[in-house]
DRENDO-1510 file (C-alpha; in Angstrom, 1 decimal, always signed):
<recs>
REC; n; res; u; v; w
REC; 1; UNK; +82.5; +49.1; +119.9 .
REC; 2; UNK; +79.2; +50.7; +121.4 .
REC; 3; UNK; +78.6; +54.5; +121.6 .
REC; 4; UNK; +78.7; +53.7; +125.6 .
REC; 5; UNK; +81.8; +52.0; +125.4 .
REC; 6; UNK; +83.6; +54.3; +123.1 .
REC; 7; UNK; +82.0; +57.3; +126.0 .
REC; 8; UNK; +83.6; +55.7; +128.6 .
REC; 9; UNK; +86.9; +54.6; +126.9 .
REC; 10; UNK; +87.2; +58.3; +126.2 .
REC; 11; UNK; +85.9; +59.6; +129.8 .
REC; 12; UNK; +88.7; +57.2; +131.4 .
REC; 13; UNK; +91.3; +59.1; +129.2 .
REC; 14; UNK; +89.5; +62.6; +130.4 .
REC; 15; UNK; +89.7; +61.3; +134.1 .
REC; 16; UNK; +92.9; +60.2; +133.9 .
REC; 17; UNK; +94.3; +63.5; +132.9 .
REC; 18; UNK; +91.9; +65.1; +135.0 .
REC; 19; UNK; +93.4; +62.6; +138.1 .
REC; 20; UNK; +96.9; +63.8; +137.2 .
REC; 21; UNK; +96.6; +67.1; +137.2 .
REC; 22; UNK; +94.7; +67.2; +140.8 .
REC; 23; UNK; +98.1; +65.6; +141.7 .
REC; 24; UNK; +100.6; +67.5; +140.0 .
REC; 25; UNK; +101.0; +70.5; +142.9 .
REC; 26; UNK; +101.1; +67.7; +145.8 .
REC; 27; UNK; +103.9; +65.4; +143.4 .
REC; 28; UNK; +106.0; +68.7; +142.2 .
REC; 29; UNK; +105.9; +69.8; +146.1 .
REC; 30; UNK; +106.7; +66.3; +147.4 .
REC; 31; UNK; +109.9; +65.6; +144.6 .
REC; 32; UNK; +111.3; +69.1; +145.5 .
REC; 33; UNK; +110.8; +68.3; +149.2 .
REC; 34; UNK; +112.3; +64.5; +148.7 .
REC; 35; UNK; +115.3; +66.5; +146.7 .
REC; 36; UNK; +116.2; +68.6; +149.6 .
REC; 37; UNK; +115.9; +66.2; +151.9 .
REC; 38; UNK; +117.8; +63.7; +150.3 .
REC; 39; UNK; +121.0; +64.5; +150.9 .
REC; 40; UNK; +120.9; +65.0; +154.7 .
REC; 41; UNK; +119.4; +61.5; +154.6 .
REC; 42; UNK; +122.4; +60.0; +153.1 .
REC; 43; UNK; +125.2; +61.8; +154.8 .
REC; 44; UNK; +122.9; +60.5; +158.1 .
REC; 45; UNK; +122.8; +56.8; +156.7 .
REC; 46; UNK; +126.1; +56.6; +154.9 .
REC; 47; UNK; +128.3; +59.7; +156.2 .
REC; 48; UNK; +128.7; +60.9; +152.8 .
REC; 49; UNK; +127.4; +62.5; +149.8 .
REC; 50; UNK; +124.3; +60.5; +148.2 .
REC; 51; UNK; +126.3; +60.7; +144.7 .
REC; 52; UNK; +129.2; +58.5; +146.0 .
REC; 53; UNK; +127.0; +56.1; +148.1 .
REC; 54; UNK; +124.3; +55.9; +144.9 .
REC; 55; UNK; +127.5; +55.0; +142.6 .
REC; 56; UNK; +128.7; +52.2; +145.0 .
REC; 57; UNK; +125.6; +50.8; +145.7 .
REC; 58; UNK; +124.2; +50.6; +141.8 .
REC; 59; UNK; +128.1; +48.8; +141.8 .
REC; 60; UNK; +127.2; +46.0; +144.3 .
REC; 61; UNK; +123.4; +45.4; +143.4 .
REC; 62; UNK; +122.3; +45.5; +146.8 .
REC; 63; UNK; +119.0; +47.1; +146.9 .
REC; 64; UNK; +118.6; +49.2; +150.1 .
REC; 65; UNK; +115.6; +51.3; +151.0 .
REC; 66; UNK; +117.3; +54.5; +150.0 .
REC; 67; UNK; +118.3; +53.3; +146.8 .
REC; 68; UNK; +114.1; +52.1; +146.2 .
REC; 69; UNK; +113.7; +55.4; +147.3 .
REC; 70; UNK; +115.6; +57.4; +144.8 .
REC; 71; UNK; +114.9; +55.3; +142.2 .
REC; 72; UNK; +111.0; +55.9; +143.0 .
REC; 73; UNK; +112.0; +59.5; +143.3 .
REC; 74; UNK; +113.6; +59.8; +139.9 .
REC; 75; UNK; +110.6; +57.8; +138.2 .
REC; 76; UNK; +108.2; +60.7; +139.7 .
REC; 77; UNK; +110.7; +63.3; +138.5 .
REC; 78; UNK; +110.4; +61.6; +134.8 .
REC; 79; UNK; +106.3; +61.8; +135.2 .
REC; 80; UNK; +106.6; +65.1; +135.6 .
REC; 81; UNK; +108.4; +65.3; +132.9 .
REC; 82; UNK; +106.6; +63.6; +130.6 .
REC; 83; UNK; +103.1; +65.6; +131.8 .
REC; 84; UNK; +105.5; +68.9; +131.3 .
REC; 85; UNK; +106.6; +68.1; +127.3 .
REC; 86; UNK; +102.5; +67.3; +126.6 .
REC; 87; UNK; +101.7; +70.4; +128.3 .
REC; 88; UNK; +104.0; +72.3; +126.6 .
REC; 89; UNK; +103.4; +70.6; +123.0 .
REC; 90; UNK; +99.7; +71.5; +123.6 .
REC; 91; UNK; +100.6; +75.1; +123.9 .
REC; 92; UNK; +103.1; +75.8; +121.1 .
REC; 93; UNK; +101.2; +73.6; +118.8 .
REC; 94; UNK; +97.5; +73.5; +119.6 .
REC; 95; UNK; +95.2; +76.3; +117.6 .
REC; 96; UNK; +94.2; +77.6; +121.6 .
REC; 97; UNK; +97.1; +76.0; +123.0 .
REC; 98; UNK; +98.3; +79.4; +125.0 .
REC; 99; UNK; +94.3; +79.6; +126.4 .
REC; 100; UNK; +94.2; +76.4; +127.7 .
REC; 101; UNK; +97.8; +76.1; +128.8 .
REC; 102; UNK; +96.9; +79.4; +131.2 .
REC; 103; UNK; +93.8; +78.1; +132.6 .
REC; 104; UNK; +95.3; +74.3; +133.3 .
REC; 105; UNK; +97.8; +76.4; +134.7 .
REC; 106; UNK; +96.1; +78.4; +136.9 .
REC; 107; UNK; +93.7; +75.7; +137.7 .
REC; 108; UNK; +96.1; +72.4; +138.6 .
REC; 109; UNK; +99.8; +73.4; +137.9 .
REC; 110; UNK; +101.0; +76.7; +139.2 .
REC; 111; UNK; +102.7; +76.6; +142.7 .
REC; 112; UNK; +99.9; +78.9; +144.4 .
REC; 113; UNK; +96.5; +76.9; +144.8 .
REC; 114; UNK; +94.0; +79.9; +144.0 .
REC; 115; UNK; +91.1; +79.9; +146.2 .
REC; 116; UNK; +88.4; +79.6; +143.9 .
REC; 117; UNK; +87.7; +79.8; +140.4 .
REC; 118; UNK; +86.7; +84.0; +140.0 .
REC; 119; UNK; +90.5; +83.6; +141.2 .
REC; 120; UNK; +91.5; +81.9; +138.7 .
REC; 121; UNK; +88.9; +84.2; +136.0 .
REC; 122; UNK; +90.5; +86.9; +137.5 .
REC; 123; UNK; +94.2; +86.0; +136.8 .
REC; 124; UNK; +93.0; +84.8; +132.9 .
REC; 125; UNK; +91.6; +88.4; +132.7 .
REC; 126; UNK; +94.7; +89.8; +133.8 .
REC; 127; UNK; +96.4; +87.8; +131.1 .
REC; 128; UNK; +94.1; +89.1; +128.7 .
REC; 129; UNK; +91.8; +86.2; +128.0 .
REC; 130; UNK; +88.6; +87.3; +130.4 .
REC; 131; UNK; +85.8; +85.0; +129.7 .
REC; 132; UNK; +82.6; +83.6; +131.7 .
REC; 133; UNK; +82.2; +80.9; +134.5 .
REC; 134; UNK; +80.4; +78.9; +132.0 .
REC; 135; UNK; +83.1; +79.5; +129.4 .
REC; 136; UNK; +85.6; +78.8; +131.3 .
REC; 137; UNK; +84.2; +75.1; +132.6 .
REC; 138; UNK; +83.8; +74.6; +129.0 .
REC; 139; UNK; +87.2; +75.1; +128.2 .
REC; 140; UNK; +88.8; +73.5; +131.1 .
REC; 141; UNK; +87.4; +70.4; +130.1 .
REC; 142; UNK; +88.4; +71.2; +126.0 .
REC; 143; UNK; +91.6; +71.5; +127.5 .
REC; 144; UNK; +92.2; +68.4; +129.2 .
REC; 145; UNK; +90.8; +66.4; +126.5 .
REC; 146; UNK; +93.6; +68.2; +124.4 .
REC; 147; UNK; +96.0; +66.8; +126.9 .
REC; 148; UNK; +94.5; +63.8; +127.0 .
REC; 149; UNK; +94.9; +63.2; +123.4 .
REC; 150; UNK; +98.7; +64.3; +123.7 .
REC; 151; UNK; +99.6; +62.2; +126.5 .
REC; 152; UNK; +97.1; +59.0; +125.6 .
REC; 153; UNK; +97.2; +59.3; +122.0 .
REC; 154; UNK; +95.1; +60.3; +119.2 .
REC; 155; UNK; +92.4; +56.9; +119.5 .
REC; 156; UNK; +90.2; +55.3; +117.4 .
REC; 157; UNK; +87.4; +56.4; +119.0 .
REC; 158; UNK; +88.4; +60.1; +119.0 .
REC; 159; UNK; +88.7; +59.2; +114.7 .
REC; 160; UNK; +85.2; +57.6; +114.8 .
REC; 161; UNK; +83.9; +60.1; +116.8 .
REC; 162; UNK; +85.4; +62.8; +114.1 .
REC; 163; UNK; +83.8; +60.6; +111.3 .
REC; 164; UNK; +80.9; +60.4; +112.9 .
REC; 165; UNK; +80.6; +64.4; +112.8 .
REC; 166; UNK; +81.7; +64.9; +108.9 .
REC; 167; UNK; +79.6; +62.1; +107.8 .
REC; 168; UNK; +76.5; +61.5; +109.5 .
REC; 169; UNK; +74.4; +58.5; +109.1 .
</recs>
């Protein structure tokens, strides 16, 4: 594989992550929205609770739009999920895993959308990790190709790129 194409195989792994975690406020407010909603919309459909229509519909195999729905609803749920256990096994196991848990917090996961990045600085300060615009871009990006590596995998070209480092040409 080419220097370019192990670049880019990496960058699509660091966009990825970075793609998910522009999503995650928007999904984790849409699921808990879905969740409330969800059971007025099956007491309005069915006339009763969505736990007794679910059982009697997984039952007869029909496949109505509220069952797709849940079911799409539930996958989401275990996305989250799955994004949440990385996150967290980057923190408790990564050598800076508490400074870049904090600033992909602040940055892409907390409830609150901060207004800019001194925001965001400001907040890291206050947790006692103050640091510089420049450091800060510079760790953001350390810290989702951490994640990356946790939810993607550990690849081949992150192991040539480490060879590539201890034993130049």
């Amino acid at each position: 594989m080419s220097a370019h194409n192990q670049k880019s195989a990496f960058s699509s792994y660091y966009h990825d992550t970075w793609t998910l975690l522009k999503n995650y406020r928007s999904v984790s407010w849409s699921i808990e929205v879905s969740d409330y909603n969800l059971p007025a919309e099956f007491r309005t459909e069915y006339g009763c609770a969505s736990e007794a229509v679910l059982d009697g519909l997984e039952a007869s195999n029909s496949n109505t739009h509220l069952e797709s729905y849940v079911h799409s609803l539930e996958r989401s749920k275990r996305m989250l999920q799955l994004i949440n256990s990385a996150i967290d096994l980057m923190r408790k196991k990564h050598e800076k895993g508490e400074l870049y848990y904090w600033i992909l917090y602040y940055t892409y996961l907390a409830p609150h959308h901060y207004a800019n990045n001194y925001e965001i600085l400001h907040f890291l300060e206050l947790k006692g990790m103050p640091m510089s615009m420049r450091n800060y871009y510079l760790r953001r990006e350390e810290a989702i190709n951490v994640l990356s590596s946790v939810l993607w995998g550990y690849t081949s070209t992150d192991c040539e790129e480490l060879i590539n480092r201890l034993l130049p040409e």
